[in-house]
C-alpha positions in Angstrom: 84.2 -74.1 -130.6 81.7 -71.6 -130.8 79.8 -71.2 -127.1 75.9 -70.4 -127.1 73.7 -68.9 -124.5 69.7 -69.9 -124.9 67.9 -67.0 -123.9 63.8 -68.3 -123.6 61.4 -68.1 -120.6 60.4 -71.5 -121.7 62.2 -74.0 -119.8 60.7 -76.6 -122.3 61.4 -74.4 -125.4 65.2 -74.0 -123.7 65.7 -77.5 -123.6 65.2 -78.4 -127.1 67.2 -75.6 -128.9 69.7 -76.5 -125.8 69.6 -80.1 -128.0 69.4 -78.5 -131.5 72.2 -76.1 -130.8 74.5 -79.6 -129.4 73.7 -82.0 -132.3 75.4 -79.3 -134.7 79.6 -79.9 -134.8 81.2 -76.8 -134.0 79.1 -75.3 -131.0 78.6 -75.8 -127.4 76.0 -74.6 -125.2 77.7 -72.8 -122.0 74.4 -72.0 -120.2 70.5 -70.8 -120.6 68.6 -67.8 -119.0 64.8 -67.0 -118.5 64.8 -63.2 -118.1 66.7 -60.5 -119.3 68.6 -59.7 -116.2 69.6 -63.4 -116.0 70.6 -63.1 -119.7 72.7 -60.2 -119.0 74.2 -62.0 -116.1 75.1 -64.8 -118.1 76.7 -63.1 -120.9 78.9 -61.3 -118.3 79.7 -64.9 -116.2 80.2 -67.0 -119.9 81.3 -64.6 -122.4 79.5 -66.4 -125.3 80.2 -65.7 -128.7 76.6 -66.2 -129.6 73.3 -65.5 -127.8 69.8 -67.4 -129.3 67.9 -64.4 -127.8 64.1 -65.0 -127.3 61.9 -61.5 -127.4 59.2 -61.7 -125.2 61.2 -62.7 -121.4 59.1 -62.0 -118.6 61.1 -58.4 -117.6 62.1 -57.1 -120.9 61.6 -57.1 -124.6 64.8 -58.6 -125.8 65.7 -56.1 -127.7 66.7 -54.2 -124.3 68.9 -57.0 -123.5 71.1 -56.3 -126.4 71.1 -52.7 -125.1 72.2 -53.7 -122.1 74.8 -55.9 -123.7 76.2 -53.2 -125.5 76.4 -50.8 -122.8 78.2 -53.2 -121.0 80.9 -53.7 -124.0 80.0 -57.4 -124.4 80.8 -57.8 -128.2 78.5 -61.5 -128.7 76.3 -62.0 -131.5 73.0 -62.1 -131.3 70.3 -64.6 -133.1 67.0 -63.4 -132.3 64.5 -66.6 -132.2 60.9 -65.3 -131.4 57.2 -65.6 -132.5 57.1 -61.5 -133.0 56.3 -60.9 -136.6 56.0 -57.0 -137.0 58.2 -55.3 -139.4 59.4 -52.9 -136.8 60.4 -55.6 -135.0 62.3 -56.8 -137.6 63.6 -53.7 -138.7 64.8 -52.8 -134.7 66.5 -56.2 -134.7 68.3 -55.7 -137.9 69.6 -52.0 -136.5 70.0 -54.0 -133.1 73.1 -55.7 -135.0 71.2 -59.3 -134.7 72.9 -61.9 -137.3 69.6 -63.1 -137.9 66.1 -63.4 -137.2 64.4 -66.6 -136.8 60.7 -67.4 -136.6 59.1 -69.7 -134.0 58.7 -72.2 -134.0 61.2 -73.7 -136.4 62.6 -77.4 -136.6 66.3 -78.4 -136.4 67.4 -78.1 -140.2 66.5 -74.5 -140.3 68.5 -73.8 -137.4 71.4 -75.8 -138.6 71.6 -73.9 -141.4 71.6 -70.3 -139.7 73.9 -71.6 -137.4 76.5 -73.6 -140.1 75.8 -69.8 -142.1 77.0 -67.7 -139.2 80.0 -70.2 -138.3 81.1 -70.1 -142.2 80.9 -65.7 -141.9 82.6 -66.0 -138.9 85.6 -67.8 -139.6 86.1 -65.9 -142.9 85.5 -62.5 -140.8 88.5 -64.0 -138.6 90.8 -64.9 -141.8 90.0 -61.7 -143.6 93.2 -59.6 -144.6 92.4 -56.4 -145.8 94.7 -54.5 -148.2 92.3 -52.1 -150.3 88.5 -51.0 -150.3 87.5 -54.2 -152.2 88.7 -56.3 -149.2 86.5 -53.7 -147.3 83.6 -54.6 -149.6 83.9 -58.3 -149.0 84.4 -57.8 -145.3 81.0 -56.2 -144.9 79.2 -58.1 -147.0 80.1 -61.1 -144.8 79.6 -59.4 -142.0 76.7 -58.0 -142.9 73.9 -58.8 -140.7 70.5 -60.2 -141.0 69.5 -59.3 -145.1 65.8 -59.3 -146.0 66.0 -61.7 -149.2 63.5 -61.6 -151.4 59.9 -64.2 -151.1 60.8 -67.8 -153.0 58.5 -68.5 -155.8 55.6 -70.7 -155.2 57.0 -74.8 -154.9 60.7 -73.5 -153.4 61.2 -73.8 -149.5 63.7 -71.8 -147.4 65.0 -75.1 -146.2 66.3 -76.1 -149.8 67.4 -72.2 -150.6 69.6 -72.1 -147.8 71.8 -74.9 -148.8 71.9 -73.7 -152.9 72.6 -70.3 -150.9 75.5 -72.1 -148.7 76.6 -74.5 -151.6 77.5 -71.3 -153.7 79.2 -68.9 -151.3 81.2 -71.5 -150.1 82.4 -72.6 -153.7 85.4 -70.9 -155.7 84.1 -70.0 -158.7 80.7 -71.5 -160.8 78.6 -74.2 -160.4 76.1 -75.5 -162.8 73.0 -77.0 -162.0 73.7 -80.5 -161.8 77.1 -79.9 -160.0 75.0 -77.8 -157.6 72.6 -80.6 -157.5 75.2 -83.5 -156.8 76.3 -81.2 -153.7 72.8 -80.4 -152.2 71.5 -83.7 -152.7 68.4 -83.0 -154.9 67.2 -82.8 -158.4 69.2 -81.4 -161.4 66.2 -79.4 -162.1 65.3 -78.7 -158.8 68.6 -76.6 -158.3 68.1 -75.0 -161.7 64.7 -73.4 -160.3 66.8 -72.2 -157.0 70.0 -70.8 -159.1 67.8 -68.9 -161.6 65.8 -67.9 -158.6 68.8 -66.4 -157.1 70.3 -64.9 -160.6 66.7 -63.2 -161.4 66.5 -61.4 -158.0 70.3 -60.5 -158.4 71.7 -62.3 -156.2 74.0 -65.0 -158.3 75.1 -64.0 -161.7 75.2 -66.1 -164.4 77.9 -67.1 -166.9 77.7 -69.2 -170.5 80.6 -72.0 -170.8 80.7 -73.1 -174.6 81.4 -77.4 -175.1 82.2 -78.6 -179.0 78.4 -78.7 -179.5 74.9 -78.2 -178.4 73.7 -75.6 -175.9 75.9 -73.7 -173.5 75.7 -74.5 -170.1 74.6 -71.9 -167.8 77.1 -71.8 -164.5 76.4 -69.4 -161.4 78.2 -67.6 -158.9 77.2 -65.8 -155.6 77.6 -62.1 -156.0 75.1 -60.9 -153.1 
């Protein structure tokens, strides 16, 4: 189980990620805060593994909390969920260490899928054996925290990229686009627009697999 403090001076807002975050198998909610110094005192009461950290709390940016966190050697994860849309905001959170950065306000599949991403890094973080500097490699690129990916094309959602995204790090070896398809739960063509999405901005590499006759079919992998 993976336990979650809700950090928001909402009490409203609180509640419903409180009920997002416990519709989604593999976490629990241990508590919620509505300030900074009750976050702090939380995460020293509940030692979380992962804190939904709003920004704007009515005695500190958020940000400070995490400062605070790590002054105090609490190692938890942060996932910053907050209406602040500056780049330098962004950019502190990402130095910050934050796992990722989500924008309010946001419905229940996009949190699902942050969260189901961050459990999947997690457990393979936990399971990682590392013999040479390619182990090292994959270790922080799992680990890696929130990336800047690049804008979808006009007609893709992040919704639907998230789960081609999930559907081909979590698969050992290629997929083509119907196989991807068949495992997301949409069109054949549809997941060809997301895979070559992902191939053109570098981020899945494609491969050509030769039958008796006709055209080759085009099979992807993750490489980002």
């Amino acid at each position: 189980m993976i336990d979650v403090l809700v950090v928001d001076d909402d009490f409203m807002v609180a509640r419903i990620h409180r009920g997002f975050v416990e519709r989604i198998d593999g976490f629990r909610v241990v508590g919620t805060a509505s300030t900074g110094e009750q976050a702090v005192a939380a995460v020293d009461e509940l030692r979380p593994h992962l804190v939904l950290l709003d920004l704007y709390l009515p005695d500190m940016f958020g940000l400070d909390v995490v400062t605070r966190l790590r002054a105090a050697r609490h190692d938890c994860d942060i996932l910053v969920i907050s209406a602040a849309r500056e780049a330098e905001t962004v950019r502190r959170a990402v130095r910050y260490g934050a796992v990722n950065y989500l924008l309010k306000p946001f419905g229940f599949d996009e949190l699902r899928a942050r969260l189901e991403q961050y459990a999947a890094r997690r457990a393979a973080l936990r399971a990682a054996v590392v013999a040479d500097q390619a182990d090292v490699d994959r270790v922080l690129s799992r680990s890696g925290s929130l990336a800047v990916a690049p804008a979808l094309p006009r007609g893709l959602s992040p919704e639907t990229a998230e789960l081609v995204e999930r559907a081909l790090r979590e698969h050992d070896g290629t997929l083509s686009a119907s196989e991807c398809a068949d495992r997301v739960g949409i069109s054949r063509v549809s997941a060809r627009r997301y895979l070559e999405h992902f191939s053109g901005t570098g981020r899945a590499e494609v491969s050509l697999r030769y039958g008796a006759a006709g055209r080759p079919e085009r099979r992807y992998a993750w490489v980002a």
